[in-house]
N, C-alpha and C positions, 0 to 999 in steps of 0.2 A: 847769187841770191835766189833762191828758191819762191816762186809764186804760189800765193794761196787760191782756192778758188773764189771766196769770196771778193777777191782784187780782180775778177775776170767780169768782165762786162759783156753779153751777147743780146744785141738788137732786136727787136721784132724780125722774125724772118729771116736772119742771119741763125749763120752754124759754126760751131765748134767741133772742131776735130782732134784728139787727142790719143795717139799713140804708144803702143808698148805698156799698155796699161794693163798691172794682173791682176785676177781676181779678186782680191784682197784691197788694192786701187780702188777698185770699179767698190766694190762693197764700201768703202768710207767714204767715196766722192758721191754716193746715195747719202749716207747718213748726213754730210756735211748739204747736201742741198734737200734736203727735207721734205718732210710729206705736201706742205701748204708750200708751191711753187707755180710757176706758168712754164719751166723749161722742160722738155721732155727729154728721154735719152735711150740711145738704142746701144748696144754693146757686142762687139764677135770681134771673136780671135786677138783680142788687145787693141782692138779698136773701137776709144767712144766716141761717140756724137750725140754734144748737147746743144738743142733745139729752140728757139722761141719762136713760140707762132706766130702767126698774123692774126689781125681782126675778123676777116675773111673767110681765115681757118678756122676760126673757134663757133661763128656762125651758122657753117656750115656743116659742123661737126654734130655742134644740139640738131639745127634739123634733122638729120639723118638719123641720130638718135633716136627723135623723136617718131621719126616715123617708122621705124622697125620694131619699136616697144607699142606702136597702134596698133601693127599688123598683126602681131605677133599674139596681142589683146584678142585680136578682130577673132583670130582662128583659135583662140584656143587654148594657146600654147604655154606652158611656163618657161620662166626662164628668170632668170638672174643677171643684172645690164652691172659690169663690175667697169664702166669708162677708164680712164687711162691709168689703171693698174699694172704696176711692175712685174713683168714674167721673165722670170730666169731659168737658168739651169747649168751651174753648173761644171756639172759633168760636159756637157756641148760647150760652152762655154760662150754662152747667147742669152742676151737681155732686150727685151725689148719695152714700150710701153706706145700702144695703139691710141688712137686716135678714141675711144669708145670698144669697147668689145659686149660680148651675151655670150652666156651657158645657156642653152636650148637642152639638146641631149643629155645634157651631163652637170644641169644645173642644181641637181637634188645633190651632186659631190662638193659645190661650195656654198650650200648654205651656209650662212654664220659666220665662213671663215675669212678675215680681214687679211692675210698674209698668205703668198701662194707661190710654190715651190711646183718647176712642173717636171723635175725629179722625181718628184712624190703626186703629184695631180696632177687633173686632165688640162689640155689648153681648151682657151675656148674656145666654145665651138664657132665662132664667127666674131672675126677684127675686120677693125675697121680704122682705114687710114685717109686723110685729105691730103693728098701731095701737092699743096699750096710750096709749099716751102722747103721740100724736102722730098726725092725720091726715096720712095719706101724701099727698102732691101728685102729681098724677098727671100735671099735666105736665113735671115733671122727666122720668120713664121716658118719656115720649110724646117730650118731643123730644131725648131722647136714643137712641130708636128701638127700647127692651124689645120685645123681641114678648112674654113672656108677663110678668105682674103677679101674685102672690099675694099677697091681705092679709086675716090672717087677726083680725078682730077680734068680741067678745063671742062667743066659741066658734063663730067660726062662719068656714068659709072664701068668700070670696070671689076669680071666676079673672076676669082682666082680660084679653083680646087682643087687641092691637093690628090693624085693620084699617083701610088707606085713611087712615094716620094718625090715627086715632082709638080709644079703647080703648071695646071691647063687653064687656058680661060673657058670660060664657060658663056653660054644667055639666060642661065636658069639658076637661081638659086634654090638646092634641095632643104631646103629651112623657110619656106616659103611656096608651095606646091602651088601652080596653077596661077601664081601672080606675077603678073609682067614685072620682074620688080626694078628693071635696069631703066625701062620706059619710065614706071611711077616716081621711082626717087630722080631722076632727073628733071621728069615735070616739075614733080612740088617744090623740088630745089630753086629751078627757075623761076617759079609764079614764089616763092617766098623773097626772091629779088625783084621783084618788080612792083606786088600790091602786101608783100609782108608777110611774118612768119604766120598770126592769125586766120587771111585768110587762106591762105595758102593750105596749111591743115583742115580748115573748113573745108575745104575743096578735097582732098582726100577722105575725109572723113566721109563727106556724100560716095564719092568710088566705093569707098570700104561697103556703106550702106546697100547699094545698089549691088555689087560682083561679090560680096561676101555674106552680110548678115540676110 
């Protein structure tokens, strides 16, 4: 007897792993879990893993959102915040779907566009992942060609940049000049656990005030 996916049940913070899965697999077990879901999934080499997050994770994830779309305000900058948008390719034969991501550099190349091929377009210029529940794979973003990686786990962030095809860590994020950004988003993170997301952003918004405007 053959299982359907809708007969699969995956828990908060539990994972699925699903092997020998081609192309063609991976493309209709998309169309069969649909756009309006909470499971995320990452895809390489015949191997899926479907994800549901935790409370914790999703929390965590607006903030940081939240506060790289201030930053990002503060300085200047445009950009495009496309959150857990499906990136494939493929040719690689790599799917992922980040935590949040932004076009910074290359966000004038998906205006408008709802559906993204990184076949044919750029990745973004910055993902971002909460490894609550799930160690991020890093070759997914590697050879679908991230230049930057954020993953921010046990309160702590970590910056991955892609150089010479390989990811280094970094203390600096080049999408952010001059901002401690590994110190800030760990602060606001933690003060948004303790007195809440409100004033928590209050309280960066005054830094932004103060060391940027």
């Amino acid at each position: 007897m053959q299982l359907t996916l809708n007969q699969i049940i995956v828990s908060p913070g539990q994972q699925l792993l699903l092997k020998d899965v081609s192309w063609r697999q991976f493309e209709t077990i998309l169309d069969e879990l649909g756009e309006n879901r909470t499971a995320r999934i990452s895809y390489s080499y015949g191997v899926l893993e479907i994800m549901v997050p935790l409370p914790e994770h999703e929390k965590d994830k607006e903030i940081i959102g939240e506060i790289v779309k201030l930053l990002l305000d503060a300085l200047n900058i445009d950009f495009e915040a496309l959150g857990s948008t499906t990136f494939k390719n493929e040719q690689m034969n790599q799917a992922v779907e980040p935590d949040t991501c932004f076009y910074i550099k290359n966000q004038e190349a998906v205006i408008g566009k709802n559906r993204l091929d990184l076949s044919i377009d750029p990745p973004p210029d910055l993902a971002i992942e909460i490894d609550i529940t799930s160690r991020t794979q890093l070759d997914n973003y590697r050879l679908l060609g991230v230049p930057e990686l954020w993953r921010y786990c046990q309160d702590n962030l970590t910056i991955n940049l892609l150089q010479d095809g390989e990811y280094i860590d970094a203390l600096n994020s080049p999408n952010f000049p001059g901002i401690p950004i590994i110190e800030l988003i760990n602060e606001t993170v933690k003060q948004s656990q303790i007195v809440g997301r409100s004033k928590a952003i209050k309280g960066l918004k005054r830094w932004v005030k103060d060391n940027i405007n």
